[in-house]
VMD Tcl script that builds the backbone (N, CA, C; Angstrom):
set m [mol new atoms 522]
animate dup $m
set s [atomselect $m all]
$s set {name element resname resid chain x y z} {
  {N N UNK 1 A 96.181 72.398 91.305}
  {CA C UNK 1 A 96.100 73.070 92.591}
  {C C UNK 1 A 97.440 72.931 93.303}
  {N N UNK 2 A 97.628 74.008 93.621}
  {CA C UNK 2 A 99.038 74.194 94.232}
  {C C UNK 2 A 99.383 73.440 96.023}
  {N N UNK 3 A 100.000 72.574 96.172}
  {CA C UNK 3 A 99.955 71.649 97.599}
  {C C UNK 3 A 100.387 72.698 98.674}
  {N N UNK 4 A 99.641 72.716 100.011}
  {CA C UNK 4 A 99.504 73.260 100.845}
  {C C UNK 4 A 100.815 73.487 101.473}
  {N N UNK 5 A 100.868 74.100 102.093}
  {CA C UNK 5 A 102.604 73.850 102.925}
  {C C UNK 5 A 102.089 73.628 104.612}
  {N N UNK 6 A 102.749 72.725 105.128}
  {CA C UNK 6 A 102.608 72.924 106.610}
  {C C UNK 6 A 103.736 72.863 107.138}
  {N N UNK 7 A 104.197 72.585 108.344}
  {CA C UNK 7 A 105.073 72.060 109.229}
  {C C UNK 7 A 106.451 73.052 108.807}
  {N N UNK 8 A 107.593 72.232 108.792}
  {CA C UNK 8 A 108.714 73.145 108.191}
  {C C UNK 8 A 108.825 73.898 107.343}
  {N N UNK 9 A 108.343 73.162 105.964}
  {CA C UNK 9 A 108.635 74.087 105.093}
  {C C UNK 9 A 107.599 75.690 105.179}
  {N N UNK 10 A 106.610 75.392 106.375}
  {CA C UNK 10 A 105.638 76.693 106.099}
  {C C UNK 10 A 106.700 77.559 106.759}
  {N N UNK 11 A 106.812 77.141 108.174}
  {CA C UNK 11 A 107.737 78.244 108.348}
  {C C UNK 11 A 109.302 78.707 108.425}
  {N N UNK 12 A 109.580 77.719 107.621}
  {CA C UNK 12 A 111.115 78.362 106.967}
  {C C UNK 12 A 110.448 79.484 105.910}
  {N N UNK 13 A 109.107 79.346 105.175}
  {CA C UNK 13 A 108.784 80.406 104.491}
  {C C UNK 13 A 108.301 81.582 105.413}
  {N N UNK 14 A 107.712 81.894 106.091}
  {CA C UNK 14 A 107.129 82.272 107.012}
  {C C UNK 14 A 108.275 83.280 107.606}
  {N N UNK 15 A 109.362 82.739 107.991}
  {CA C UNK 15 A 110.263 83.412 108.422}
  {C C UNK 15 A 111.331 83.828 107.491}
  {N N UNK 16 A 111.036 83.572 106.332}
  {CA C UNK 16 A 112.202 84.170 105.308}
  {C C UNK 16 A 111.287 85.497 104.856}
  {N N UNK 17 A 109.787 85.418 104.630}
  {CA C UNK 17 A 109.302 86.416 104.639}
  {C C UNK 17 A 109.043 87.577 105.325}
  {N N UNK 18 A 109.128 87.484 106.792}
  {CA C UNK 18 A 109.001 88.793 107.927}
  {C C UNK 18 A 110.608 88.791 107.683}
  {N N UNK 19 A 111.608 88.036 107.641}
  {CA C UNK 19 A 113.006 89.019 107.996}
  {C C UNK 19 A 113.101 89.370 106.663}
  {N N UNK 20 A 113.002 89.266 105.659}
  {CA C UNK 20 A 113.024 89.812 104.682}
  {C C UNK 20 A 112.560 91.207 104.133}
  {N N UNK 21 A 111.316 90.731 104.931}
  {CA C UNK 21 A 110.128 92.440 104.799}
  {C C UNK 21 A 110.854 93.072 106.104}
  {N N UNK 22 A 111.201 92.907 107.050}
  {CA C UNK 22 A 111.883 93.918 108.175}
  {C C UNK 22 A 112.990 94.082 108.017}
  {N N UNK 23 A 114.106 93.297 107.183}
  {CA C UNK 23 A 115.354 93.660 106.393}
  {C C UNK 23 A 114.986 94.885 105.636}
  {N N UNK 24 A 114.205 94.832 104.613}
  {CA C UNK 24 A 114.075 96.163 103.604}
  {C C UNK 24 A 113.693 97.258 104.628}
  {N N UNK 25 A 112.755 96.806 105.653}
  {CA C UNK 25 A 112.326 98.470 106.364}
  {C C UNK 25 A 113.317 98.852 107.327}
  {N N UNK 26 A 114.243 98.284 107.550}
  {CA C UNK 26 A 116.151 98.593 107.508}
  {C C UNK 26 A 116.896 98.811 107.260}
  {N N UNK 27 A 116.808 98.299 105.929}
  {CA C UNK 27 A 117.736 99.005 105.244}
  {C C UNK 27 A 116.761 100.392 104.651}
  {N N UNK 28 A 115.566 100.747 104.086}
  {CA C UNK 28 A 115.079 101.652 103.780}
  {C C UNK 28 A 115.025 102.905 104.993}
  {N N UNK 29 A 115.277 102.665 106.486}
  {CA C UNK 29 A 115.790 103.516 107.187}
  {C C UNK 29 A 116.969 103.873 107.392}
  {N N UNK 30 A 117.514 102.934 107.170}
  {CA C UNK 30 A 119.430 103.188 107.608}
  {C C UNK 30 A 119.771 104.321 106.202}
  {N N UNK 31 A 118.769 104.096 105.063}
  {CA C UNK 31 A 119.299 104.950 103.911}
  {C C UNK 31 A 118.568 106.382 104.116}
  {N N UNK 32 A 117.167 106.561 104.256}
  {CA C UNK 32 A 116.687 107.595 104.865}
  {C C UNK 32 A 117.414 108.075 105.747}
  {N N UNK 33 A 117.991 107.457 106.940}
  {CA C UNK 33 A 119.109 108.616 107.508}
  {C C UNK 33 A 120.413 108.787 107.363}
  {N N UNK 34 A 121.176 107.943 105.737}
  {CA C UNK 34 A 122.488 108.751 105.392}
  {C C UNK 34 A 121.908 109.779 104.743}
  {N N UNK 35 A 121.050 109.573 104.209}
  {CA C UNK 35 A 120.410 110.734 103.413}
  {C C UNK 35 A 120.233 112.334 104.282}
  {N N UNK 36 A 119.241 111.798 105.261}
  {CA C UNK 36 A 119.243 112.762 106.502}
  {C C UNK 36 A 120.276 113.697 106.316}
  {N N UNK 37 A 121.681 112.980 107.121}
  {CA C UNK 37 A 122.376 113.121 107.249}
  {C C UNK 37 A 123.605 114.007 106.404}
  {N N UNK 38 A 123.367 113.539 104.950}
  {CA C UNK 38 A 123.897 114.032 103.943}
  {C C UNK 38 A 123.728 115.503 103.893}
  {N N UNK 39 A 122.040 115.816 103.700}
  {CA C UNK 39 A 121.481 116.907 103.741}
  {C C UNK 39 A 121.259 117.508 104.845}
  {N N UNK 40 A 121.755 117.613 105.895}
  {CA C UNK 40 A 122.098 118.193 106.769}
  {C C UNK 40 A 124.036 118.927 107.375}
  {N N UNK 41 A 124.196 117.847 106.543}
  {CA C UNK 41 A 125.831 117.982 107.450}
  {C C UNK 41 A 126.064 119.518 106.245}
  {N N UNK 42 A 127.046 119.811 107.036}
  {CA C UNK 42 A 127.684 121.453 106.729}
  {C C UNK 42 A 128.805 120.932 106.004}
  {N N UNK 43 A 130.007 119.751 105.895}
  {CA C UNK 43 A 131.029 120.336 105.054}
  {C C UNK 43 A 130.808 118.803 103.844}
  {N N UNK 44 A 131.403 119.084 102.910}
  {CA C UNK 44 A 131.325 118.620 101.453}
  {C C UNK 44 A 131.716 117.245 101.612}
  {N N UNK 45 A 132.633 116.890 102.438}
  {CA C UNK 45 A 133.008 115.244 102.170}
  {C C UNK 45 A 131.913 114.967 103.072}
  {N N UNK 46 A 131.595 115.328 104.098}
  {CA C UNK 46 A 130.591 114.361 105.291}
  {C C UNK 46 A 128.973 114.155 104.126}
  {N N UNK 47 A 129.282 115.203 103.457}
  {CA C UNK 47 A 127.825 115.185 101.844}
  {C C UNK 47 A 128.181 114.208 100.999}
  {N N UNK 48 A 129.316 114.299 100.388}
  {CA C UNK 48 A 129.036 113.008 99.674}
  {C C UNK 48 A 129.081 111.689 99.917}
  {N N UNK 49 A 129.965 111.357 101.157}
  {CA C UNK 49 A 130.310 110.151 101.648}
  {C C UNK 49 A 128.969 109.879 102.587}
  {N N UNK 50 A 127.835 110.578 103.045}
  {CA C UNK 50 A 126.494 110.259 103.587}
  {C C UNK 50 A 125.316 109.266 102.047}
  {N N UNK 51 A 126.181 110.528 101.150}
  {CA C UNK 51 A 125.147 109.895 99.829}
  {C C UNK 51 A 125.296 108.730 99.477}
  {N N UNK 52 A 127.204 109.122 99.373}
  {CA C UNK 52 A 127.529 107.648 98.245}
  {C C UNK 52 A 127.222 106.154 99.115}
  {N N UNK 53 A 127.436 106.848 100.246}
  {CA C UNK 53 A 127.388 105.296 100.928}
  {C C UNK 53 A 125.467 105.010 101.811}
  {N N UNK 54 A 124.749 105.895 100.953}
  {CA C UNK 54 A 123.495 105.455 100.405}
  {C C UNK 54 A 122.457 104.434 99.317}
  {N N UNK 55 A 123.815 105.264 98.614}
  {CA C UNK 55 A 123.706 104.852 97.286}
  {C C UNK 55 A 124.009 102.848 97.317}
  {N N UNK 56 A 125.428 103.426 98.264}
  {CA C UNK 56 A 125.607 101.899 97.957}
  {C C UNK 56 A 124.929 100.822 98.498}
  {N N UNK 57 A 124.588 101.307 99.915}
  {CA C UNK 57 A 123.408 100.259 100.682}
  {C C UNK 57 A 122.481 100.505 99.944}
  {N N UNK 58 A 121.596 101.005 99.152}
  {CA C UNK 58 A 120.404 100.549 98.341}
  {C C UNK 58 A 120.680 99.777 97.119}
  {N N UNK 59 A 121.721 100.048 96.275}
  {CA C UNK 59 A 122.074 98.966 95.230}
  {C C UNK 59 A 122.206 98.384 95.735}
  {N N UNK 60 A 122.957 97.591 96.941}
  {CA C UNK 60 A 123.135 96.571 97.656}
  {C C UNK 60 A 121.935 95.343 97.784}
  {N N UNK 61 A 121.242 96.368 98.588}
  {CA C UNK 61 A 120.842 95.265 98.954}
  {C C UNK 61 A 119.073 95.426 99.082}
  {N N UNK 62 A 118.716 96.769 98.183}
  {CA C UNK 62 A 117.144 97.109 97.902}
  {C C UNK 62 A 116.537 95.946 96.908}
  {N N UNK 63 A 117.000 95.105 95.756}
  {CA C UNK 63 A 116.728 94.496 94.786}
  {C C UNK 63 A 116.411 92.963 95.815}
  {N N UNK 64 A 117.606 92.639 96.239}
  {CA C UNK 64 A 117.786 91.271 96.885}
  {C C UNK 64 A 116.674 91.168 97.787}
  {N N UNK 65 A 116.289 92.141 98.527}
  {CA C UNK 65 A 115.462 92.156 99.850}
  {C C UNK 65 A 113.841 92.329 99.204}
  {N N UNK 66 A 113.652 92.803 98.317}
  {CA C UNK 66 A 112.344 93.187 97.930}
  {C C UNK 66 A 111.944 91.742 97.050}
  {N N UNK 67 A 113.155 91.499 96.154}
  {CA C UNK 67 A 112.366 90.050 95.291}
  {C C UNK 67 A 112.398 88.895 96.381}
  {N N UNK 68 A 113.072 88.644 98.092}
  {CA C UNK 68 A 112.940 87.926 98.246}
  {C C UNK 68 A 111.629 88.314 99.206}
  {N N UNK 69 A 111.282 89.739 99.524}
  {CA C UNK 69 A 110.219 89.662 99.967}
  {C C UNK 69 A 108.606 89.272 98.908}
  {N N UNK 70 A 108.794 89.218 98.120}
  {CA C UNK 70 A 107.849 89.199 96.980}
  {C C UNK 70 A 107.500 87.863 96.816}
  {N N UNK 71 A 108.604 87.295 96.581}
  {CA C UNK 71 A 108.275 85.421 96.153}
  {C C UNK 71 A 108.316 84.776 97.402}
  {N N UNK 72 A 108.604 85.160 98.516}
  {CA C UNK 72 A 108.019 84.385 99.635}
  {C C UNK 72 A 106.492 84.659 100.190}
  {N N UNK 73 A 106.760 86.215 99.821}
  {CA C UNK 73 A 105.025 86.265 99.969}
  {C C UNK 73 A 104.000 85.779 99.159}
  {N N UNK 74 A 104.322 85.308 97.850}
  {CA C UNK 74 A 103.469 84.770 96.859}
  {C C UNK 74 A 103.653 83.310 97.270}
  {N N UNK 75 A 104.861 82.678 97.475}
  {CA C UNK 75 A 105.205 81.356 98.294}
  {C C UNK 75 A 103.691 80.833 99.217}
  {N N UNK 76 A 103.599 81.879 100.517}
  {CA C UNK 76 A 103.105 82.122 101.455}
  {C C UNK 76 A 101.412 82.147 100.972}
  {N N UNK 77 A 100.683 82.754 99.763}
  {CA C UNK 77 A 99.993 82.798 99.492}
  {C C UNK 77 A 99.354 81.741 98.622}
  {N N UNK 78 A 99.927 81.131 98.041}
  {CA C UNK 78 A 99.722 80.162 97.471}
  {C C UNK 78 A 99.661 79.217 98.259}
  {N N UNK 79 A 100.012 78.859 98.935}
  {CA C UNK 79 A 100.786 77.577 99.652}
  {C C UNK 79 A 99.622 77.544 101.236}
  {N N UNK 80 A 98.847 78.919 101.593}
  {CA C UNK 80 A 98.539 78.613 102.881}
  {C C UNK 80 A 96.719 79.076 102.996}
  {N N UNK 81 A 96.357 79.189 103.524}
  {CA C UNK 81 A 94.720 79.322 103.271}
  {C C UNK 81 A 94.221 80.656 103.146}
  {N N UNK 82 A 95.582 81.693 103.258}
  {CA C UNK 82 A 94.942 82.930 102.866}
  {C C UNK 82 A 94.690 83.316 101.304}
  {N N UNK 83 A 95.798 82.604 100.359}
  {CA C UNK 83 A 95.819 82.676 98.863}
  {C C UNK 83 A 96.342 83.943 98.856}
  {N N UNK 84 A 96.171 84.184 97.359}
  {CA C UNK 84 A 96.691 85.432 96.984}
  {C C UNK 84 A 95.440 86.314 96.705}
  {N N UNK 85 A 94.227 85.869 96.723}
  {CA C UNK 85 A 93.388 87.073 96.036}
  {C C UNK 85 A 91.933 86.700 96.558}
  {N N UNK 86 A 92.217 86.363 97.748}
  {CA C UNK 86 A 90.766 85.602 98.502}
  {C C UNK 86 A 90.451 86.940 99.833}
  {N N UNK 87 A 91.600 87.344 100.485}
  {CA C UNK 87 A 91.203 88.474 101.185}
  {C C UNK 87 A 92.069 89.357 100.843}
  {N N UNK 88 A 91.473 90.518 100.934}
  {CA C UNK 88 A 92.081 92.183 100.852}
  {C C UNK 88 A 93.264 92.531 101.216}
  {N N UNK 89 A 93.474 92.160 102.281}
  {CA C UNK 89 A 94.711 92.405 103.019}
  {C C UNK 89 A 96.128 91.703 102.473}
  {N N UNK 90 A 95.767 90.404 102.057}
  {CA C UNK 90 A 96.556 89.812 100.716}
  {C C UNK 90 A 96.928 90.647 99.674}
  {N N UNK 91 A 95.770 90.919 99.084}
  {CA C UNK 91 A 95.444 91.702 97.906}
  {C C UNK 91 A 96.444 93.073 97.631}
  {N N UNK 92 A 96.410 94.078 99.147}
  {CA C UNK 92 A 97.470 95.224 99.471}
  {C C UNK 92 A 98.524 94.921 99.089}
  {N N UNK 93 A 98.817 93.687 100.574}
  {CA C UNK 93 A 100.221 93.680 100.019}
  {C C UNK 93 A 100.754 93.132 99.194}
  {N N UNK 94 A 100.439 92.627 98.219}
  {CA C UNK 94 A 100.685 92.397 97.427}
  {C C UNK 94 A 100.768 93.379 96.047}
  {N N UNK 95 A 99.922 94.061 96.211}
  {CA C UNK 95 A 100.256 95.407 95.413}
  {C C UNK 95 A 101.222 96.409 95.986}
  {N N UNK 96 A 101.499 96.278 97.631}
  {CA C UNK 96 A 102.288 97.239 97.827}
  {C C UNK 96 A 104.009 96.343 97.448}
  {N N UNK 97 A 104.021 94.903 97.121}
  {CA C UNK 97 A 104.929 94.400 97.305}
  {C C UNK 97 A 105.706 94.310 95.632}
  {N N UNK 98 A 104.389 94.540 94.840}
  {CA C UNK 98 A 104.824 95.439 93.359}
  {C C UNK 98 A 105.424 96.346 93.192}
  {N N UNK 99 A 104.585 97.387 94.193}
  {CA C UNK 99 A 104.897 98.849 93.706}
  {C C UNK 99 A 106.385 98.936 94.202}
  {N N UNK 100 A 106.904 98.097 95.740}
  {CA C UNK 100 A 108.399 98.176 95.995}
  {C C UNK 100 A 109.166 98.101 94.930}
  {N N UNK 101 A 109.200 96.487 94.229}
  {CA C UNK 101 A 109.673 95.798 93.299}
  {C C UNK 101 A 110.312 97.226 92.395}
  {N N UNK 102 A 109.064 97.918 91.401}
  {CA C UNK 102 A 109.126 98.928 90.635}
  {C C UNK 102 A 109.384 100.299 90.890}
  {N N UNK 103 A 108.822 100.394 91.487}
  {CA C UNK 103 A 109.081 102.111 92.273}
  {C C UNK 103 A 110.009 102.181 93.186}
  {N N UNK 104 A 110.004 101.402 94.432}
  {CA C UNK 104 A 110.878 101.404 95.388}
  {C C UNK 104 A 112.141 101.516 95.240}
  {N N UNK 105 A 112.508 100.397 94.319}
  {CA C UNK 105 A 113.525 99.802 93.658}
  {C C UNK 105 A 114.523 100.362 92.658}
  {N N UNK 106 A 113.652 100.619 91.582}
  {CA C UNK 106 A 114.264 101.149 90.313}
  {C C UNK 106 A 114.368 102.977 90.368}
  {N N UNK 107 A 112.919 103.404 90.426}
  {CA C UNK 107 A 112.862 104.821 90.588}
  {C C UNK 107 A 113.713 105.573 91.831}
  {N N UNK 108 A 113.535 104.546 92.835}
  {CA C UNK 108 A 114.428 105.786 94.023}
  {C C UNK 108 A 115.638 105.223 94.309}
  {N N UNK 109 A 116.373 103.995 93.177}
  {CA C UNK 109 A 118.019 104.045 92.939}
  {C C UNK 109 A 118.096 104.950 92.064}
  {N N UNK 110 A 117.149 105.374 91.036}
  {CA C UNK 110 A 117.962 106.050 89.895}
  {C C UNK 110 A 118.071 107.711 90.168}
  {N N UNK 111 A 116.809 107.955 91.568}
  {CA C UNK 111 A 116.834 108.853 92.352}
  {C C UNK 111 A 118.345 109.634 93.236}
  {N N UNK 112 A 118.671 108.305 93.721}
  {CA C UNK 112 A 119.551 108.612 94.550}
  {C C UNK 112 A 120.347 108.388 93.929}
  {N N UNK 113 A 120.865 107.802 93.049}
  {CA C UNK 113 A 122.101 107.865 92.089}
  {C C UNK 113 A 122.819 109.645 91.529}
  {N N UNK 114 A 121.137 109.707 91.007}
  {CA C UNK 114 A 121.276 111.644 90.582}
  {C C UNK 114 A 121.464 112.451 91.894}
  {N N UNK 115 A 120.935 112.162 92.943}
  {CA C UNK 115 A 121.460 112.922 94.045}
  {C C UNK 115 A 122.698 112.604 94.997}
  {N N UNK 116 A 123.534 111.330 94.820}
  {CA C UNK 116 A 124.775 111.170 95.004}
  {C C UNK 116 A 125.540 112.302 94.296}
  {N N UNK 117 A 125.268 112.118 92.861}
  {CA C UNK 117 A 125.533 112.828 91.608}
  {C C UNK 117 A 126.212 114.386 92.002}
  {N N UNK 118 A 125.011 114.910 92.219}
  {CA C UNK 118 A 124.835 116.868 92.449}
  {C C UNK 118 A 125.876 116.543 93.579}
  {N N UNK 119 A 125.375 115.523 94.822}
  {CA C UNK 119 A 126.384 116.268 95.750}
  {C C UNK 119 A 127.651 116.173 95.747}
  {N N UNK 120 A 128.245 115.276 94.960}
  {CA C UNK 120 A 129.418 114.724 94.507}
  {C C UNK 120 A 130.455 116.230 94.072}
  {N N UNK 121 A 128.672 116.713 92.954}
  {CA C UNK 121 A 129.784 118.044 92.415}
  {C C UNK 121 A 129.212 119.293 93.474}
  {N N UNK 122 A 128.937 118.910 94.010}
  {CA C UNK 122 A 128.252 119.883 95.508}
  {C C UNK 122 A 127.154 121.003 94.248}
  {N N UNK 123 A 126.880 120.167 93.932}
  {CA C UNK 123 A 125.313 121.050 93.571}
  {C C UNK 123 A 124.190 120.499 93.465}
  {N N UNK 124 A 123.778 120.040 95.057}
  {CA C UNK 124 A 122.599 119.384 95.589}
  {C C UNK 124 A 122.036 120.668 95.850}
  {N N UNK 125 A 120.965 120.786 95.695}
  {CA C UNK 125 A 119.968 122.111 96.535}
  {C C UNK 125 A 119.193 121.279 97.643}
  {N N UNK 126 A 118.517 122.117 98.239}
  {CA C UNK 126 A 118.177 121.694 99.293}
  {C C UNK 126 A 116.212 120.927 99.157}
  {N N UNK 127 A 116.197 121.859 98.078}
  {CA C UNK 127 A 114.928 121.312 97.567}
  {C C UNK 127 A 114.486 119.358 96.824}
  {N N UNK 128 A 115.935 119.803 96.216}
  {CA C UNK 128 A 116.422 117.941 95.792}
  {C C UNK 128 A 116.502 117.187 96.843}
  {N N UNK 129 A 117.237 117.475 97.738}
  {CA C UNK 129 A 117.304 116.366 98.828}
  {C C UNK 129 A 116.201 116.659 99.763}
  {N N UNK 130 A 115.357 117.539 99.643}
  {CA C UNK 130 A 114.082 117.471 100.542}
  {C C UNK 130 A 113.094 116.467 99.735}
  {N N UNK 131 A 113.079 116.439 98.868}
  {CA C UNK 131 A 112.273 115.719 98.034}
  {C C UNK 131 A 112.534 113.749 98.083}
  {N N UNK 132 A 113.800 113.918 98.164}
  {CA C UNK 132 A 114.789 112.155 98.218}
  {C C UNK 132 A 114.288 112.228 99.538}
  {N N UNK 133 A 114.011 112.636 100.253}
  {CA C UNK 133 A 113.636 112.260 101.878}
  {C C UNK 133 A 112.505 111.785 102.116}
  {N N UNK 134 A 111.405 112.991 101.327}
  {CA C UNK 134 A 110.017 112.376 101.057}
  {C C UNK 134 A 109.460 111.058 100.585}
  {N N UNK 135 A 110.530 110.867 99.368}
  {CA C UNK 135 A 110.080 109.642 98.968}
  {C C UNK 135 A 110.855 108.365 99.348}
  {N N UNK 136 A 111.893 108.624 100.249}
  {CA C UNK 136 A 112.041 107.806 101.497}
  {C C UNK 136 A 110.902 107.915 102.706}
  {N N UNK 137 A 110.668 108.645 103.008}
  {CA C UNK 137 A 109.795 108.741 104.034}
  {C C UNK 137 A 107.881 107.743 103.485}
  {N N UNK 138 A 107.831 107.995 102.349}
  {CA C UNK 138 A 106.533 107.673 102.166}
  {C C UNK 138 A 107.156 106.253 101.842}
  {N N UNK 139 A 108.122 105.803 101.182}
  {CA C UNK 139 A 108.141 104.377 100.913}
  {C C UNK 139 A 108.557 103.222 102.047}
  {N N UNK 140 A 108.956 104.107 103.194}
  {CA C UNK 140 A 109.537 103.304 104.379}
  {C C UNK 140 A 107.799 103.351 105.023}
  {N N UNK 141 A 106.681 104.328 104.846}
  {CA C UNK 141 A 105.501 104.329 105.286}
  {C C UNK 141 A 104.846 103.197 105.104}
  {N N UNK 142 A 104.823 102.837 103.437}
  {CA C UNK 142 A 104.082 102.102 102.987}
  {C C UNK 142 A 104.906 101.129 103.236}
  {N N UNK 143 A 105.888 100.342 103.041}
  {CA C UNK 143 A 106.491 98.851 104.040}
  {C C UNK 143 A 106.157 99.184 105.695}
  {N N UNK 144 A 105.940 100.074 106.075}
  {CA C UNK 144 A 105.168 99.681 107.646}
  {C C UNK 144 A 104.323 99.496 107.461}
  {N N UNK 145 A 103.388 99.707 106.467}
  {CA C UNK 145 A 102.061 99.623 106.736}
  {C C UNK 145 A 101.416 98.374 106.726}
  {N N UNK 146 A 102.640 97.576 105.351}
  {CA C UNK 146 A 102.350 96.106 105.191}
  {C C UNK 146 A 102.687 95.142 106.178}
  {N N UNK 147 A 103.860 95.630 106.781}
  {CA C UNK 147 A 103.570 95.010 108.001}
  {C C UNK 147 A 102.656 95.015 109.110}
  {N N UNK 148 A 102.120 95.877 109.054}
  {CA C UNK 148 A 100.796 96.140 110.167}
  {C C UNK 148 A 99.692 95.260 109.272}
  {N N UNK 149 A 99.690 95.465 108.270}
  {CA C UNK 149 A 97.958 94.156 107.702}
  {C C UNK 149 A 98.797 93.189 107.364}
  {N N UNK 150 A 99.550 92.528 107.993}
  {CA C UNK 150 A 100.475 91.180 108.257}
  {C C UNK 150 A 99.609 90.628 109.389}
  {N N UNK 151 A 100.143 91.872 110.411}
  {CA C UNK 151 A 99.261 91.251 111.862}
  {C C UNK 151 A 97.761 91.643 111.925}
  {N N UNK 152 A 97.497 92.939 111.660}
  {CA C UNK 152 A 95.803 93.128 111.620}
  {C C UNK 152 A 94.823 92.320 111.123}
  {N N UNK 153 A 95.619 92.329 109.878}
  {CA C UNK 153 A 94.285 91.253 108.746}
  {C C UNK 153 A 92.746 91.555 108.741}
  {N N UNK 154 A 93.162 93.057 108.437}
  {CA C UNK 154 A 91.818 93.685 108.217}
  {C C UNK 154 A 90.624 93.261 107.257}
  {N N UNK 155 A 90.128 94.193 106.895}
  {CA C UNK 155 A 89.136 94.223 105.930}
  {C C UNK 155 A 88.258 92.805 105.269}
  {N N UNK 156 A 89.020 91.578 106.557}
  {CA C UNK 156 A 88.321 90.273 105.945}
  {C C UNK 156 A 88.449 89.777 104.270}
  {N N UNK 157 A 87.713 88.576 103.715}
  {CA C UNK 157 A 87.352 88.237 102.887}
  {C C UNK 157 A 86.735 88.661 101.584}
  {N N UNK 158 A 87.183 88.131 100.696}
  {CA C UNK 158 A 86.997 89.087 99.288}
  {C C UNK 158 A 85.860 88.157 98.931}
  {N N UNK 159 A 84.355 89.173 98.499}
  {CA C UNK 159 A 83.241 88.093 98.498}
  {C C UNK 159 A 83.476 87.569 97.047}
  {N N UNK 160 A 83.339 86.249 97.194}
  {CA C UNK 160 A 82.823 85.878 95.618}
  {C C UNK 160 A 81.312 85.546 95.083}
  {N N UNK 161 A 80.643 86.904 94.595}
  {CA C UNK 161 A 79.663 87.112 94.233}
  {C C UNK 161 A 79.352 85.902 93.028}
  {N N UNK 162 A 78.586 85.136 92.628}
  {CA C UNK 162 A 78.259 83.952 91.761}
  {C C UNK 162 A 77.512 85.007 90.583}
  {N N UNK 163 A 77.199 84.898 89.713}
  {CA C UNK 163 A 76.490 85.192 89.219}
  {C C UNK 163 A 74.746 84.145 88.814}
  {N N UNK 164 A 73.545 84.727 88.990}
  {CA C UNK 164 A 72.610 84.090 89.197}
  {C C UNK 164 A 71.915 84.418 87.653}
  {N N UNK 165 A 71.861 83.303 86.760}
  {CA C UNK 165 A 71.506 83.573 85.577}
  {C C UNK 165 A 70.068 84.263 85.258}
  {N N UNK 166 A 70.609 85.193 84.558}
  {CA C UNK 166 A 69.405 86.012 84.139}
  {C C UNK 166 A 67.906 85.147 83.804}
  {N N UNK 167 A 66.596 85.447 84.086}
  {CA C UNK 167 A 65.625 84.850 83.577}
  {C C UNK 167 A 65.189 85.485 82.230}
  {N N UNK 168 A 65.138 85.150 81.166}
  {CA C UNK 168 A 64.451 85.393 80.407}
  {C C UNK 168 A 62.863 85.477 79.772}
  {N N UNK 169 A 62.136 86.324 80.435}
  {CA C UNK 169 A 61.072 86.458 79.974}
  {C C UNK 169 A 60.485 86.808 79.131}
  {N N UNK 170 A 59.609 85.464 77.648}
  {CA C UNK 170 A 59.106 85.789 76.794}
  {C C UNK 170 A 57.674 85.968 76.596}
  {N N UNK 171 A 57.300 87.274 76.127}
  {CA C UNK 171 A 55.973 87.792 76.237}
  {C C UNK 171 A 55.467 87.506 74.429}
  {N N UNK 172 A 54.423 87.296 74.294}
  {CA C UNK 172 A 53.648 87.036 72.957}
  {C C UNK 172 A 52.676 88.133 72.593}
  {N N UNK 173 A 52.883 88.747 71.108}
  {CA C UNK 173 A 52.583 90.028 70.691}
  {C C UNK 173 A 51.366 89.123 70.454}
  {N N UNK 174 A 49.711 89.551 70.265}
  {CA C UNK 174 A 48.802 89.170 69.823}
  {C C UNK 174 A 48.805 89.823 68.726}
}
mol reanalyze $m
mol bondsrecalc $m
mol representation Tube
mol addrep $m
């Protein structure tokens, strides 16, 4: 059994985890609006220099911010009386703190890499970078959201149903 955390060390974790999780939904806005920005501006350098220097704040610093939001939140779960898989709201974010890891992470650098790319050779369409916005927009959604069942702590407790052993009833053929 994993030892409880209290006193300091809870919340040096505690607080490496909210600036961590409000670091990424910072940097996941500051990049949503070079992006914006990119795809909006009218002449060719203000396009690529919106992208590239998208590009570079998410290699930067999307990997660092998400694994340290991840293992402090598992830190946090282990360590304090919510656990990791005792209530729901755990349970989310913790799947939403995957899906960052993988999707967030990998898919919308290799995203924005290809759309640095086009605009670099100025053949971004407008449909491409409407799309890089979206999935900025929905992934900066879903890190708000985890922060909101941070503080809500909805949906309560995950029941643990026991199982009540079957009776076996034997009947005699005459």
């Amino acid at each position: 059994m994993v030892k409880p955390l209290h006193g300091v060390p809870r919340k040096v974790w505690q607080i490496t985890h909210i600036v961590s999780a409000v670091g990424w939904l910072g940097i996941e806005v500051c990049v949503l609006g070079l992006t914006a920005i990119g795809l909006a501006a009218e002449d060719a350098t203000t396009v690529r220099t919106a992208h590239g220097a998208a590009v570079l704040l998410a290699e930067t610093f999307f990997l660092p911010a998400t694994v340290l939001m991840l293992l402090s939140g598992l830190v946090l779960g282990l360590g304090t009386k919510w656990g990791l898989f005792k209530y729901y709201w755990v349970v989310v974010k913790l799947a939403i703190g995957c899906a960052l890891l993988l999707a967030g992470t990998y898919t919308l650098q290799n995203t924005m890499r290809e759309t640095a790319d086009l605009a670099e050779a100025d053949a971004l369409t407008a449909g491409e970078g409407a799309s890089l916005i979206g999935m900025l927009s929905v992934i900066a959604g879903i890190t708000l959201f985890a922060a909101i069942l941070s503080v809500a702590k909805p949906w309560g407790r995950i029941s643990r149903r026991t199982r009540q052993p079957s009776t076996l009833t034997v009947t005699q053929e005459s």
